[in-house]
C-alpha positions, 0 to 999 in steps of 0.5 A: 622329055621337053614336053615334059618339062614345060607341062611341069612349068606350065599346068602350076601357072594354069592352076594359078590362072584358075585360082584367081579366076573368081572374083570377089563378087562372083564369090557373094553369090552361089555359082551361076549357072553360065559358071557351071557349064564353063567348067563342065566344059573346060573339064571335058577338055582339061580335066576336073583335077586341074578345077580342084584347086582353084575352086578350093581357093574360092570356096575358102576365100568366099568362107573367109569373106562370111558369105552365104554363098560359101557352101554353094563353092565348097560343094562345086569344089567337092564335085571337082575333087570327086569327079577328078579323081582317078579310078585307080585312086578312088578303088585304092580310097575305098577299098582301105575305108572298107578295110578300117571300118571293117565292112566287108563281107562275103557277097562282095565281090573282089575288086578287079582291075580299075578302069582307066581315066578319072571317075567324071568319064561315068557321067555325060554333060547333062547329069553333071550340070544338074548336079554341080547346078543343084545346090540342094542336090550337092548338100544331101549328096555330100551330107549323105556319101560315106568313105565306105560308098563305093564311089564309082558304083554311086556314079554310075547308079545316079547316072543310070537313074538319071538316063532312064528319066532325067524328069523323074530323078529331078523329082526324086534326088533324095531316093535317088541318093539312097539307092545310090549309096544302098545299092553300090555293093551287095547285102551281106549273107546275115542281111536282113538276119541270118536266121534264113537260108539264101535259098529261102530268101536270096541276098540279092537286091532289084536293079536300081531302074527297077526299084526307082520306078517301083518306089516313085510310081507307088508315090505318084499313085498315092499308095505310100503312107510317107510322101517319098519326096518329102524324106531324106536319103537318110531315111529313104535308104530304109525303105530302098534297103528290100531284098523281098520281091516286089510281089511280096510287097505289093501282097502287103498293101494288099493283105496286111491291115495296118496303118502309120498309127498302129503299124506295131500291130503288124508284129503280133500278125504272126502267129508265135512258134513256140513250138520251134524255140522249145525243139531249138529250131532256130532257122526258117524250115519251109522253102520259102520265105515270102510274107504269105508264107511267114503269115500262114506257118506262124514263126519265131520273134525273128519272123515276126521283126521281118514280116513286119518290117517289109511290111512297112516298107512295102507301104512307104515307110522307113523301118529297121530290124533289131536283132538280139545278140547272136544267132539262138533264137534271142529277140528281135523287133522293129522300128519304124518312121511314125507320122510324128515323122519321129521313130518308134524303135520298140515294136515288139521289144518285150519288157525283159527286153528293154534294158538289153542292146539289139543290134541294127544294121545300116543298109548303107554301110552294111554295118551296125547303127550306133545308139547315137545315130539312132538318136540324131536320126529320131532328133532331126537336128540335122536338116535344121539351118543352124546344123548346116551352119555348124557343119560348114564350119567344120568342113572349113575347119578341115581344109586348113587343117589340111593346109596346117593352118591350125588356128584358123582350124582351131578357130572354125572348129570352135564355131562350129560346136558353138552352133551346135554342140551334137556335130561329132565332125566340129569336135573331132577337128577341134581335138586335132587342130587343138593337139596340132596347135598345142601338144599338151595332153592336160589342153585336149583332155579339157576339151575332152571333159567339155565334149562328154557333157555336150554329149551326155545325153548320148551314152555311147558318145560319153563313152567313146569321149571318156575312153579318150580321155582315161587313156590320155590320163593313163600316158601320163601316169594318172592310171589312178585318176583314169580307172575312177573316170571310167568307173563313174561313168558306168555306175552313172549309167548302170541303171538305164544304159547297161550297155554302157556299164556292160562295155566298161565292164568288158574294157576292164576285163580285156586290160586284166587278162592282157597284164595280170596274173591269173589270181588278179583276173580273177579277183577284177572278175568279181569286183566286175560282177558286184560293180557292174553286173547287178540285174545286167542281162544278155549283154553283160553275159555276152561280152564280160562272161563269155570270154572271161570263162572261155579264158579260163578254159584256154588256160586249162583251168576248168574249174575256175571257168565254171565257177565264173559262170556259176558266180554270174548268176547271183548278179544277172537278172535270171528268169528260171526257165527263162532265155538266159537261165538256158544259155548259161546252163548251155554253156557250162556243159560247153565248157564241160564237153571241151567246146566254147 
């Protein structure tokens, strides 16, 4: 019990100590390397979390001095609280950011038991002074690790990366990044699509040594169209994300004849199957699903998205696969990272495509990429100078938001949209710090407004904005005023964003089948149809039709059913005979037959 209570009175006083033990001039520059294995040693001894809250204190201090040096501190003091974190503790963190972000899947395998001790036990002496004493290693890290990253998983990849050739990781950070954070849980069973048995096609990825060696030695050997070392994690994540063997990547570089400036071509390989989408055979029928194989038997757009895909990245070049909604057979295509360094994200989209949303996921998350993502990805803003000044602000702005120092929060979060307006984290803590600071909800819809035309170039992100702001209009009684807010917006992106008018759309009928009677639903159904669903595709069936008719069945109202889906045809853009012509046909006899 005494000991106790003289480590309760002590460790304040030696975390105090700590605090203090960075001088204003040490603080003008970048941690110095003697620094570094000072702590690196010290916490062998005593522990990263007792280094946490000192290093906080001179990151902020160098932060409030304008010294350029502050992002060097803020990251030693990122690694501290890291790497000082208990392993109970960071399973605990990941597991609910897992849960929230609503990632999960069945190839995960459930958390056991925690191990003991904090996470810095995952890494000797020599990996953490290289990446507490990188700088450039620490931002791509810290830019690049997500909530949802499995924190020990990532550790301890980096650190067998880093064991089988320190010289080698050195050289290739960023792939190392990237394998790191792809390969710290497994591929869902849809990974890459679902349109292939786990017989055919294993969701299982390489071990992480085997596919650093694969992809650095294909770079030393000059057999990459991209230079892997000149691309970021960001981007290098859609290259490592390969579950085809290597075998089938090297019969790529072998066999198939295309280049960065007509890597498109490698879709229209594949000979189409029409014969497959007319008997409906959806699912890849042969027992294996090697690019040989999809060469030789010809397949369905889905075939062709991934034969064309793997073969970009057999070849060095990040690329993604768009899928169309649902699993019957509608498009798929690809995207790839050309030698513009920009994407080209239409390869092998048909014209009747273009205004309909394809799904892609994030190998990193597991989850799907958003339309802004895609966009920032294709912009690069965000390796430039005056991002990472933006950005610095807003972490810092975070920290006192933490410590509910709110103006001063509000103060860096207003400095850091002022450098760059497309930071979502600068927006996101200046609506907090503003709301902490000044609860009237009129203030933060002014910020609101603000934030929809920084973002206007990007739909999903007015949307996002504008949601926020119609349900703060609506807390306060200006219901009248919020509905005209979201009925703008669609009608301002109604003609080249249907994905835009499609989501507004279904908002509308969510909140009319949650409060109005049946005749009122109805009536919104068809002010939806005439506002919203002139020349709207698959989108609009899926998400505004779909759950509106298969209502009205749940309700025992059969008729009404059909009739909304009878009525939807007059304003969706139909091809007789076409992909959703069949599909509505499709789902009336469901409807009919009592099935949904």
């Amino acid at each position: 019990m005494l000991i106790r209570l003289v480590l309760l009175l002590v460790l304040p006083l030696l975390a105090a100590a700590q605090a203090t033990d960075y001088t204003p001039d040490e603080l003008s520059r970048p941690p110095a390397p003697a620094r570094v294995a000072q702590l690196v040693d010290r916490a062998a001894a005593t522990g990263w979390a007792g280094e946490a809250a000192g290093l906080r204190q001179a990151a902020i201090s160098a932060y409030e001095a304008n010294r350029g040096s502050a992002s060097a501190w803020y990251y030693l003091f990122r690694w501290a609280d890291l790497l000082g974190q208990t392993e109970g503790q960071a399973l605990a963190d990941w597991t609910k950011a897992v849960d929230q972000a609503r990632v999960g899947h069945p190839n995960m395998v459930p958390a056991g038991p925690a191990r003991t001790g904090a996470l810095a036990a995952r890494w000797p002496r020599d990996l953490q002074l290289f990446a507490l004493g990188s700088f450039s290693f620490s931002e791509e890290f810290f830019t690049t690790f997500q909530s949802v990253d499995n924190p020990g998983e990532v550790l301890s990849i980096l650190q067998r990366l880093h064991g089988a050739n320190p010289a080698r990781f050195a050289d290739y950070p960023s792939l190392a990044i990237a394998i790191a954070v792809v390969y710290d849980v497994p591929p869902p069973p849809s990974w890459p699509h679902g349109q292939v048995s786990a017989t055919a096609l294993p969701r299982q990825l390489p071990a992480a040594e085997e596919a650093f060696a694969y992809w650095t030695n294909l770079d030393h050997a000059n057999l990459t169209l991209q230079h892997l070392r000149r691309l970021p994690a960001s981007e290098l994540k859609f290259i490592v994300d390969e579950i085809a063997p290597f075998g089938d990547l090297d019969w790529a570089r072998r066999s198939v004849a295309v280049g960065l400036p007509d890597m498109a071509k490698a879709y229209d390989l594949i000979r189409y199957r029409k014969d497959r989408w007319d008997r409906k055979a959806f699912m890849w029928d042969q027992p294996d699903y090697h690019l040989s194989t999809i060469l030789g038997q010809g397949g369905i757009c889905v075939d062709q998205a991934y034969f064309a895909a793997v073969s970009g990245k057999a070849k060095g070049v990040p690329t993604i696969i768009f899928l169309g909604q649902g699993l019957d057979g509608r498009h798929a295509w690809f995207g790839y990272l050309d030698g513009q360094q920009k994407w080209q994200l239409d390869c092998g989209r048909y014209a009747e495509q273009r205004l309909d949303v394809g799904i892609a996921y994030d190998p990193q998350t597991w989850g799907t990429i958003t339309d802004f993502e895609l966009r920032f990805m294709s912009e690069r803003f965000r390796a430039l100078p005056i991002y990472k000044l933006s950005l610095l602000h807003a972490q810092f702005a975070g920290e006192y938001l933490k410590d509910g120092k709110n103006a001063q929060a509000l103060k860096a979060a207003r400095e850091s949209v002022n450098r760059e307006r497309r930071n979502i984290l600068g927006w996101s803590v200046l609506l907090r710090a503003q709301a902490a600071l000044n609860p009237d909800p009129k203030v933060s819809e002014g910020l609101l407004r603000e934030a929809i035309l920084a973002f206007q170039k990007y739909p999903d992100l007015t949307l996002l904005f504008t949601h926020q702001l119609a349900a703060s209009m609506r807390a306060r009684g200006e219901t009248s005023a919020a509905d005209f807010e979201e009925k703008h917006l669609a009608k301002v992106y109604q003609t080249n964003q249907t994905d835009i008018s499609c989501q507004q759309a279904a908002d509308i009928m969510d909140r009319t089948m949650r409060e109005d009677a049946l005749p009122q639903q109805v009536r919104v159904y068809q002010q939806v149809l005439e506002n919203y669903g002139h020349g709207a595709g698959y989108e609009f069936f899926d998400r505004v039709v779909v759950p509106f008719a298969t209502y009205l069945q749940k309700q025992q109202q059969l008729p009404s059913a059909l009739s909304a889906v009878d009525r939807a045809r007059k304003y969706l853009r139909i091809d007789k005979g076409g992909q959703l012509d069949g599909a509505l046909t499709a789902f009336s006899e469901r409807l009919k037959s009592g099935g949904n």
